[in-house]
C-alpha positions in Angstrom: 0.0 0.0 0.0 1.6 3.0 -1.0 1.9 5.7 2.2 -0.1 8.4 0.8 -3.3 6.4 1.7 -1.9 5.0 4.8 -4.7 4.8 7.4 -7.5 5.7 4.7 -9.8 2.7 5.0 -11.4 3.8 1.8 -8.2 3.4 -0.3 -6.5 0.5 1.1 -8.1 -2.5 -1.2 -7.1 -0.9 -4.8 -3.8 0.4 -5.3 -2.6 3.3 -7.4 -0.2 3.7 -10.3 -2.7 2.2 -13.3 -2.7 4.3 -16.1 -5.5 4.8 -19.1 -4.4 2.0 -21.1 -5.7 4.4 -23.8 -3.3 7.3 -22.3 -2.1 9.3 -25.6 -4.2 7.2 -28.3 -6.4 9.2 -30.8 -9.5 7.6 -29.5 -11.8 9.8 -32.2 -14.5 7.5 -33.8 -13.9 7.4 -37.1 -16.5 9.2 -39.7 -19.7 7.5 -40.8 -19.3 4.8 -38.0 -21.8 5.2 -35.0 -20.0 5.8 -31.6 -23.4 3.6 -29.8 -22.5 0.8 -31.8 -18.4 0.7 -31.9 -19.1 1.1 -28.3 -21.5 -2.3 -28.1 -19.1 -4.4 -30.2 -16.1 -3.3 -28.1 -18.5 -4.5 -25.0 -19.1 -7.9 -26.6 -15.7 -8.6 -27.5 -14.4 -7.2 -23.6 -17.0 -8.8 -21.9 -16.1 -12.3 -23.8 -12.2 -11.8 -22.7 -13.1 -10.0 -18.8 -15.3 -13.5 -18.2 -13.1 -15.5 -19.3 -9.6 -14.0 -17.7 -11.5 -14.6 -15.0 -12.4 -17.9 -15.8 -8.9 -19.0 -16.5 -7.5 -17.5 -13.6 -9.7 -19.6 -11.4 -7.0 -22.3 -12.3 -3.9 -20.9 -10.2 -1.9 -23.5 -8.4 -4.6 -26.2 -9.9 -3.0 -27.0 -12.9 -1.8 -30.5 -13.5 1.8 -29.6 -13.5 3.7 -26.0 -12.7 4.3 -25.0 -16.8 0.3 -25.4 -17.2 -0.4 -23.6 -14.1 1.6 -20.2 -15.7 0.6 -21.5 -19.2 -3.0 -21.0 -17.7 -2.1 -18.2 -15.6 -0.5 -15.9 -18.3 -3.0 -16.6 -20.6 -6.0 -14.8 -18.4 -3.3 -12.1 -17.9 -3.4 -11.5 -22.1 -7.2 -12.0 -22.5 -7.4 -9.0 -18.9 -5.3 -6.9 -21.0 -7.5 -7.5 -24.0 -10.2 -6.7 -21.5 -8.9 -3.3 -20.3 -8.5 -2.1 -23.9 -11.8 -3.3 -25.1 -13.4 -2.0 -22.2 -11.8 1.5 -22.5 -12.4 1.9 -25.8 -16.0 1.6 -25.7 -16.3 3.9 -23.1 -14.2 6.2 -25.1 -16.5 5.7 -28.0 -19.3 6.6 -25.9 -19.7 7.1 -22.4 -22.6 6.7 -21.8 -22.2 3.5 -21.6 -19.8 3.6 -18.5 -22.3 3.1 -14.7 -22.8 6.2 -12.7 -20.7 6.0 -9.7 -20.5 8.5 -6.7 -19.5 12.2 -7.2 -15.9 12.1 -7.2 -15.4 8.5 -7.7 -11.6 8.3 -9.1 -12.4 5.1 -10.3 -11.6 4.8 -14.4 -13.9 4.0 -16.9 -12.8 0.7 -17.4 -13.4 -0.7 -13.9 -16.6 1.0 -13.8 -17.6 -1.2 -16.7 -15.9 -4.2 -15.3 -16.5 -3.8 -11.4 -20.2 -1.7 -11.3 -22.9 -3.8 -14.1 -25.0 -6.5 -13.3 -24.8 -9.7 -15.0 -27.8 -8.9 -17.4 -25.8 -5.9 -18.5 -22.9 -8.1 -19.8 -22.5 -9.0 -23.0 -20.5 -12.0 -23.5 -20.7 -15.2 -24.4 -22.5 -17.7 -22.4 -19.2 -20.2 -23.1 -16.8 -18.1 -21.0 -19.0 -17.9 -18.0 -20.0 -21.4 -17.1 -18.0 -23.0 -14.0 -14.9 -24.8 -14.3 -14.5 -28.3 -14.6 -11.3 -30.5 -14.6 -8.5 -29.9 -16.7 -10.1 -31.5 -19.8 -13.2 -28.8 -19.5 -10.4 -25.9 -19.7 -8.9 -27.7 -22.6 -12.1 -27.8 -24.8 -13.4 -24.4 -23.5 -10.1 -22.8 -24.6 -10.2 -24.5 -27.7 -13.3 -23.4 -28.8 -13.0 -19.8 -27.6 -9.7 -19.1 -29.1 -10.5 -20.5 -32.6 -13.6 -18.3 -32.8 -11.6 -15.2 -31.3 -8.5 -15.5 -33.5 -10.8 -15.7 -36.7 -12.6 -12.7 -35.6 -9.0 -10.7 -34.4 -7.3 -11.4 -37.6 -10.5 -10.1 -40.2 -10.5 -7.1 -37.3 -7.1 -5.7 -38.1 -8.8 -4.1 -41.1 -10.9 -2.4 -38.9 -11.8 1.4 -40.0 -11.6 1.8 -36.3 -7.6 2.3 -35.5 -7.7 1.8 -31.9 -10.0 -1.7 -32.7 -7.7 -2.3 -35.6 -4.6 -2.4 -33.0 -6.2 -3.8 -30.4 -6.4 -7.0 -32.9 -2.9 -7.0 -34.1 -1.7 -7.4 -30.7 -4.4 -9.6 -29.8 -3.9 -11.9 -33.2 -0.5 -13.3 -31.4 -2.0 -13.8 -28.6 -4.9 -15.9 -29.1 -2.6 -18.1 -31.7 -0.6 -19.3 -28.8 -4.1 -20.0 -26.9 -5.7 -22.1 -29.8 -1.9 -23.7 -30.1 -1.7 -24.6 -26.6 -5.7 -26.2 -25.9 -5.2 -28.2 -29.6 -2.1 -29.9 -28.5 -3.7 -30.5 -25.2 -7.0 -31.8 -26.5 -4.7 -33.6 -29.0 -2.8 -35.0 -25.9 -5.8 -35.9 -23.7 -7.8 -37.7 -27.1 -4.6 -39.8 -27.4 -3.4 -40.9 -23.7 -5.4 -43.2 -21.4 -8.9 -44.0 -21.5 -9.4 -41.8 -18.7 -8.2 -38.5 -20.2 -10.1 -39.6 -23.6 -13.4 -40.3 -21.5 -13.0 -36.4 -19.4 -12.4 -35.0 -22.7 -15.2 -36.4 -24.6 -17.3 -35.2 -22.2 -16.0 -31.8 -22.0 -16.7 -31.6 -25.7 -20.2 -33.1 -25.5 -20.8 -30.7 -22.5 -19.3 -27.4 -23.8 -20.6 -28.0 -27.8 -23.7 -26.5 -27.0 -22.5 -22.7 -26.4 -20.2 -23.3 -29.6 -22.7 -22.0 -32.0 -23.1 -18.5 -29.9 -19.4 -17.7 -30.7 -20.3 -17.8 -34.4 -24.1 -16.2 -34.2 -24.9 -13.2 -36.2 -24.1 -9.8 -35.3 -25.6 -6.5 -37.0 -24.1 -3.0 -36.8 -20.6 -2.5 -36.8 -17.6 -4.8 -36.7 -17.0 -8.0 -38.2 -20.1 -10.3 -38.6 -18.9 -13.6 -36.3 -21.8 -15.0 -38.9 -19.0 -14.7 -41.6 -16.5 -17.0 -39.7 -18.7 -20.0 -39.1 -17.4 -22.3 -42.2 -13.6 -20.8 -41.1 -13.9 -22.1 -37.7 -15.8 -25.3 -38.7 -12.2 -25.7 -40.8 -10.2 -25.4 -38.1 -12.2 -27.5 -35.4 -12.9 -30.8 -37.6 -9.1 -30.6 -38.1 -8.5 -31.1 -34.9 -11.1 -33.3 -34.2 -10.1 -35.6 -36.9 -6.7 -35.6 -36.0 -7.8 -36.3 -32.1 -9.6 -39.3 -33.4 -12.9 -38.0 -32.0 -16.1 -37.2 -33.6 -18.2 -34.0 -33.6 -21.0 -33.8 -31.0 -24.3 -34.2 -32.5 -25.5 -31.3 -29.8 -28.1 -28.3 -30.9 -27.4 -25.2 -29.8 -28.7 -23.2 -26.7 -31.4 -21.1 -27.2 -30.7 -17.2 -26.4 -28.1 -15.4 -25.9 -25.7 -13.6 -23.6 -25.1 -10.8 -26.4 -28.5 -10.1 -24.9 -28.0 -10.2 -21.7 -29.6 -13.5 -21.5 -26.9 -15.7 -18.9 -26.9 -18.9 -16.9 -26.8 -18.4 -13.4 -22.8 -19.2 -13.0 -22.3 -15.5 -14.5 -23.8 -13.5 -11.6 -21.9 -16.1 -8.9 -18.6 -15.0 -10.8 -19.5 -11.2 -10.8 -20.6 -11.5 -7.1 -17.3 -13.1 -6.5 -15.2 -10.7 -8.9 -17.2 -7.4 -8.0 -17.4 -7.3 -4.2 -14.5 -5.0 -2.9 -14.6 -2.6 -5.8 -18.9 -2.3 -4.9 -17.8 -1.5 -1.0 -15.4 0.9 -1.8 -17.1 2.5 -4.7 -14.7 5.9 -3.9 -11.7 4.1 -4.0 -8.5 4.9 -5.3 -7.0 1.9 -8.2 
């Protein structure tokens, strides 16, 4: 805790020193695209990567082994990042997005958007949210969030939006070593014992059903994940053939979370997530 708050019990729980991750970046929406809707599609896409940091984190010092326990570790740490710019750029787009917090609340944009909406204010996909499973279930969840993600990053780096369009690039490398890592792991798992092969074939048949959301149609700006469906269908039945296991014959959930329509695990993680920052709603990050 840095001295200058010593013995303020409203300051204690957040720290200081975070800059705008947006600090010096021409943030002005580009012309003929509307601010409302750059701002919902950087929510959907900074909603998807908050949830599931959070998600992933879940996993410290569980791992099977100490290399997947960073692996898993430092790969919540690049979807948070992801987060914080996603997050911040909408906000920048238009803020009124961004909850009302108490008069002279130093808390930025970004965390008010992360720390201070209900779950049915969220707008990510119902796959990052559900609880975590064993090792298998983090396998297949990462496997099918990445390969979605990384087809929408790399069509996004032609964004007409420059601060999106960058956000991408970075992310692109990223997400590769995410889909690389859970496809040699599912690849691992299909192929050892019958144990790991039975865990995995059941996150698959468990998980396939929020598949489809990553890949539903979106209207307004952005890339339409719509367009990516036969890319990521590619990609998956290559690793599935390759694993030696065959495509779930699953439908799809009804809904959505771009609507705000979640399962009940979302508000448990929020609760979980949300607490301090909703106590000390003046505090100082």
């Amino acid at each position: 805790m840095n001295d200058e708050y010593a013995g303020d019990s409203s300051q204690w729980a957040f720290g200081t020193g975070f800059e705008d991750p947006l600090a010096g970046v021409d943030t002005t929406v580009p012309p003929g695209v509307d601010p409302a809707e750059l701002a919902a599609y950087c929510l959907m896409l900074g909603d998807d990567a908050l949830v599931m940091a959070q998600r992933l984190s879940e996993w410290c010092s569980r791992a099977p082994d100490l290399e997947e326990d960073i692996a898993l570790a430092n790969m919540a740490l690049d979807l948070l990042g992801q987060a914080r710019l996603l997050l911040s750029r909408a906000a920048a787009a238009d803020p009124g997005v961004v909850p009302a917090l108490p008069e002279g609340s130093p808390v930025p944009a970004e965390d008010a958007l992360a720390f201070f909406r209900d779950a049915e204010r969220f707008r990510n996909v119902r796959l990052a949210e559900v609880e975590n499973g064993d090792f298998a279930h983090v396998v297949v969840r990462l496997l099918l969030f990445s390969v979605a993600r990384l087809a929408l990053l790399e069509r996004l780096r032609a964004s007409p939006d420059q601060v999106l369009a960058a956000v991408a690039a970075k992310g692109v490398k990223e997400i590769t070593y995410h889909r690389d890592w859970a496809g040699r792991w599912f690849l691992t798992l299909a192929q050892g014992t019958e144990e790991s092969r039975r865990r995995l074939e059941a996150a698959l048949d468990a998980l396939w059903p929020y598949q489809a959301e990553l890949v539903a149609p979106h209207t307004g700006f952005g890339v339409d994940p719509a367009t990516l469906r036969d890319e990521v269908d590619v990609v998956l039945d290559q690793v599935l053939a390759v694993s030696g296991v065959e495509r779930p014959d699953r439908p799809p959930l009804s809904g959505t979370g771009r609507d705000g329509a979640h399962t009940a695990a979302l508000a448990s993680l929020l609760a979980e997530m949300q607490v301090v920052a909703r106590a000390h709603p003046s505090g100082r990050w």
